[in-house]
N, C-alpha and C positions, 0 to 999 in steps of 0.2 A: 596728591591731595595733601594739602598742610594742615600738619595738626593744632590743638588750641594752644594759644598760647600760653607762656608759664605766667604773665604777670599780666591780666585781664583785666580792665577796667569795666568792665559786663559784668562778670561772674563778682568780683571783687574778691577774692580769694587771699587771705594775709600769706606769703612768705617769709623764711629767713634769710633776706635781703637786703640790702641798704638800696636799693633801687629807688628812685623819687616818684614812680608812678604807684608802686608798692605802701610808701611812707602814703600816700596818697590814699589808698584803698584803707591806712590805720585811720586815717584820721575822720572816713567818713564814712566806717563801719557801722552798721547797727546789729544787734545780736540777736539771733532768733526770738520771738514772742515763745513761751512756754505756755502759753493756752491754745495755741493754733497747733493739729493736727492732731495724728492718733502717739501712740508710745511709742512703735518702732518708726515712724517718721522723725518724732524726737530724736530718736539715737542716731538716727542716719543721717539728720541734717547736723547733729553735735559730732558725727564720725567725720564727716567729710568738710567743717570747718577747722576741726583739731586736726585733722591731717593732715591738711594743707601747709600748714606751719609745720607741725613736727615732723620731718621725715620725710620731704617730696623727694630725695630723689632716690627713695626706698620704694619698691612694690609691693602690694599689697599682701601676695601671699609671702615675699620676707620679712613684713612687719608683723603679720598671724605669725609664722614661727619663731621669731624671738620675742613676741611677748610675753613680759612676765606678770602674771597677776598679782605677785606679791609685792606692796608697797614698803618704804624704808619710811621713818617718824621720828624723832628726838622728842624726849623729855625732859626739861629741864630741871635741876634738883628744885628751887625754888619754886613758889606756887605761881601758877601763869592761869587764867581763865580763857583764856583765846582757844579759841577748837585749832588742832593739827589738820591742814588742809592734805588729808591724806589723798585723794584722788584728783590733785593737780600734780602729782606727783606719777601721774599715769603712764608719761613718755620719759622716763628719769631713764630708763634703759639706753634710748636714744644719745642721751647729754653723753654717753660713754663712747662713744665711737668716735674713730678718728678723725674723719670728716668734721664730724660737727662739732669735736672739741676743736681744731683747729680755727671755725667761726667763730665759736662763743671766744676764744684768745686773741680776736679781732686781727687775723693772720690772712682774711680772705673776708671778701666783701659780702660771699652769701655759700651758704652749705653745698651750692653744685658747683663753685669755685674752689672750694676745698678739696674736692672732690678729685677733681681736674688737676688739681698740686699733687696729690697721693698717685692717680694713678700716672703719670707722667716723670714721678720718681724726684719730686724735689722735697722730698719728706725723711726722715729719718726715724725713727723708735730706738731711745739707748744706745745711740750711735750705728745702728744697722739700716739702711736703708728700707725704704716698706712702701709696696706698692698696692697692699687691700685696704682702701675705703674702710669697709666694713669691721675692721680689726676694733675690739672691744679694749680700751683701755685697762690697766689694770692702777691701783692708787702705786703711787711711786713711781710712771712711767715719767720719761723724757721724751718731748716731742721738740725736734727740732726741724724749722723752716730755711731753705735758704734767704737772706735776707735782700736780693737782688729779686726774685717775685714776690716778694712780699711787699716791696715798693711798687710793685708792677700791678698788682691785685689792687693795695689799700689807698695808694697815693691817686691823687687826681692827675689828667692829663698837664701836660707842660705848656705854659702859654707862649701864644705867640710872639712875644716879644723877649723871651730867650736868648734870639742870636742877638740883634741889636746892644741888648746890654752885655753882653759878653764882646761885642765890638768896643761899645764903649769903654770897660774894664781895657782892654788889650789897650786903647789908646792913652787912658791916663796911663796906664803903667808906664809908657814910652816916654812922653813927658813927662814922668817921676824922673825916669832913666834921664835924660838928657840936661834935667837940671840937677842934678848929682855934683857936677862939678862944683855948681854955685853954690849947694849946699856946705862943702869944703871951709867956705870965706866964711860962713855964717853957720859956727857947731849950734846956735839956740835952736836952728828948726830943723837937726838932723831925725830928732827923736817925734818930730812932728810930722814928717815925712816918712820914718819909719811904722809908723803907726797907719800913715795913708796906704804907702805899699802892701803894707798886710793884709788889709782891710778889702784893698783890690784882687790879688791872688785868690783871697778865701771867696769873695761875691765872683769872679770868673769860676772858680773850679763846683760851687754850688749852681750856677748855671749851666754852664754847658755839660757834666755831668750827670749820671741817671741819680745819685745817693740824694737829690732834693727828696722831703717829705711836703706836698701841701695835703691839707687833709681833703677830701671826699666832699660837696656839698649834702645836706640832707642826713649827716652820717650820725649828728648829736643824736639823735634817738635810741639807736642802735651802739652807740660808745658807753658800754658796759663790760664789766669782765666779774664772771659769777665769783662765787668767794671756794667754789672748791677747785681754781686754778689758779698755779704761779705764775704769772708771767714775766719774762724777759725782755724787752725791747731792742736793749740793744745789742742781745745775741738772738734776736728771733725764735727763742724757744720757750716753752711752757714746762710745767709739772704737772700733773694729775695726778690732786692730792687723796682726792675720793670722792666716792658715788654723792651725785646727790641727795637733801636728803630737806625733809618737813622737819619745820620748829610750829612753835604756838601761834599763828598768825603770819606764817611764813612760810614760802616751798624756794628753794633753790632753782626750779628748773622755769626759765624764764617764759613766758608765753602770756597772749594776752586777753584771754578767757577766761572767764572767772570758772569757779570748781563746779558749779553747777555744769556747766557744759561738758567740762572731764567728766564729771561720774556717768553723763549720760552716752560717750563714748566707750567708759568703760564698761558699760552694763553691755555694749554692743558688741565688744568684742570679747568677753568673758562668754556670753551667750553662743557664738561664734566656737570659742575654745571648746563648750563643754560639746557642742552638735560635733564640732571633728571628732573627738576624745570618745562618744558614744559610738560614731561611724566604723572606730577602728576597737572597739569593742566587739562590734559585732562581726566585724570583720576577722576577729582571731577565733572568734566561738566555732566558725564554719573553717576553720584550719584543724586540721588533726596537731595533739599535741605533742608526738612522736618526732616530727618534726621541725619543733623549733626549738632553739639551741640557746638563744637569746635568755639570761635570769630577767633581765630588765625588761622583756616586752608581756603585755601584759595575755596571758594564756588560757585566758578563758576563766570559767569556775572552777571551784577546785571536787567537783563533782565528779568533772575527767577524771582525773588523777586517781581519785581514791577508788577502791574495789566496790563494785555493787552487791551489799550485801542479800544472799537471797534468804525470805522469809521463809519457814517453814508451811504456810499457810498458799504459796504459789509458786513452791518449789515442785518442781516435775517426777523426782525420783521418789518422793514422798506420795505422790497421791497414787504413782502407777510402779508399786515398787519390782526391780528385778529378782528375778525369778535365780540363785546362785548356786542351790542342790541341783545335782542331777534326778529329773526324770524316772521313776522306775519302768522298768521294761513289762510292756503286755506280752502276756503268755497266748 
């Protein structure tokens, strides 16, 4: 049985991809009506559009456990009136991973091509090779791509007509070669013909080799590079300068939903958060706390722990008290 496909023109589903059926589904998106349905259908249809984009080829209980609820914000010294779109800032955790820094560095065509570089080992971190996806940037990392699939990811395919003009080249070159002598009689067009032969060697060795760049059709949309990465081009590698982060009428982390839809994502999974968080609550209360050994997990109230103080009022030895004299003896 096959499963659904990742880029659906049904579902319409946005991606991190330069795909043309995908650019296809930006352009003829419409965005949920906020009057239709109840409040948790809100979230879940806000959950499951924001997802699709941020993080497909993460599962959902790996995205429940690194999320973070705390959002990052910049304030500028100067006066700005623009509200901080703090909850489009909701998948900022995401922009830090390898994979998907390696996209947004425009090093791979879409986050599960990224993906597929990492774990197949054409990736590096600080010159060590690195084969986890998942590996959380830190600011000041080095990523480097080899730059032989990175033409093979970014570049379009080679056209048909490839060999032919590299035929071509190889023949003028020959007839450059062959009238060489003539050139001898006549030094005006040696620097004439020096300039041809060049011109032919560089158009043959751009042809028949893999280092051509042609760009990607459909790819202007998606040719962006956030501003909290360096890039390199022509060493194939990036910097990871730091987390993204909200200004006054600005979020760094690219996506194409307005904050409305984030907060009602995030209200879906902060909800989410706190039902686990009470689950394993309850779940330590019925653990004795002898126990567990863990400072960090959390142990119950602290009712355990402390002695139960008895009242004098249903204290046992107070109301039935023991008898400590001995008995006198009947005669």
């Amino acid at each position: 049985m096959r499963g659904k496909p990742f880029i659906s023109l049904k579902r319409m589903l946005l991606r991190p991809s330069w795909n043309k059926f995908n650019l296809y589904n930006i352009a003829r998106k419409q965005l949920p009506s906020p009057s239709s349905g109840t409040l948790f259908q809100k979230k879940w249809i806000a959950k499951r559009e924001t997802r699709a984009y941020h993080g497909p080829q993460l599962r959902e209980y790996q995205l429940k456990n690194s999320f973070q609820p705390k959002v990052h914000g910049v304030t500028p010294s100067h006066e700005n009136k623009n509200p901080i779109p703090f909850m489009s800032q909701m998948y900022a955790f995401i922009e830090s991973r390898l994979d998907m820094s390696i996209h947004r560095a425009m090093f791979a065509s879409s986050a599960l091509q990224a993906r597929q570089l990492v774990v197949h080992g054409k990736v590096s971190v600080n010159g060590l090779p690195e084969k986890r996806s998942y590996r959380v940037l830190k600011p000041g990392d080095l990523v480097t791509v080899e730059p032989k699939f990175v033409l093979h990811c970014v570049s379009a395919l080679k056209s048909k007509n490839s060999q032919p003009a590299s035929s071509e080249a190889n023949t003028s070159t020959e007839k450059d070669g062959t009238s060489s002598n003539e050139s001898k009689a006549n030094p005006s067009n040696e620097e004439n013909q020096e300039t041809s032969l060049s011109k032919s060697t560089l158009d043959s060795k751009l042809e028949s080799g893999m280092h051509n760049f042609s760009p990607k059709p459909y790819m202007a949309l998606m040719a962006f590079i956030p501003s909290y990465l360096e890039v390199c081009f022509q060493t194939c590698s990036f910097v990871y300068v730091r987390d993204p982060v909200a200004r006054p009428g600005l979020t760094e982390v690219p996506s194409p939903f307005p904050e409305d839809i984030h907060a009602l994502a995030y209200s879906y999974y902060i909800r989410s958060r706190c039902m686990r968080q009470g689950a394993a609550h309850r779940q330590a209360k019925r653990l004795f706390p002898q126990r567990i050994h863990d400072p960090g997990f959390f142990r119950g109230p602290r009712d355990l722990y402390d002695p139960k103080k008895k009242s004098s009022k249903n204290s046992y030895s107070e109301r039935y008290p023991v008898r400590r004299t001995k008995l006198p003896k009947l005669v």
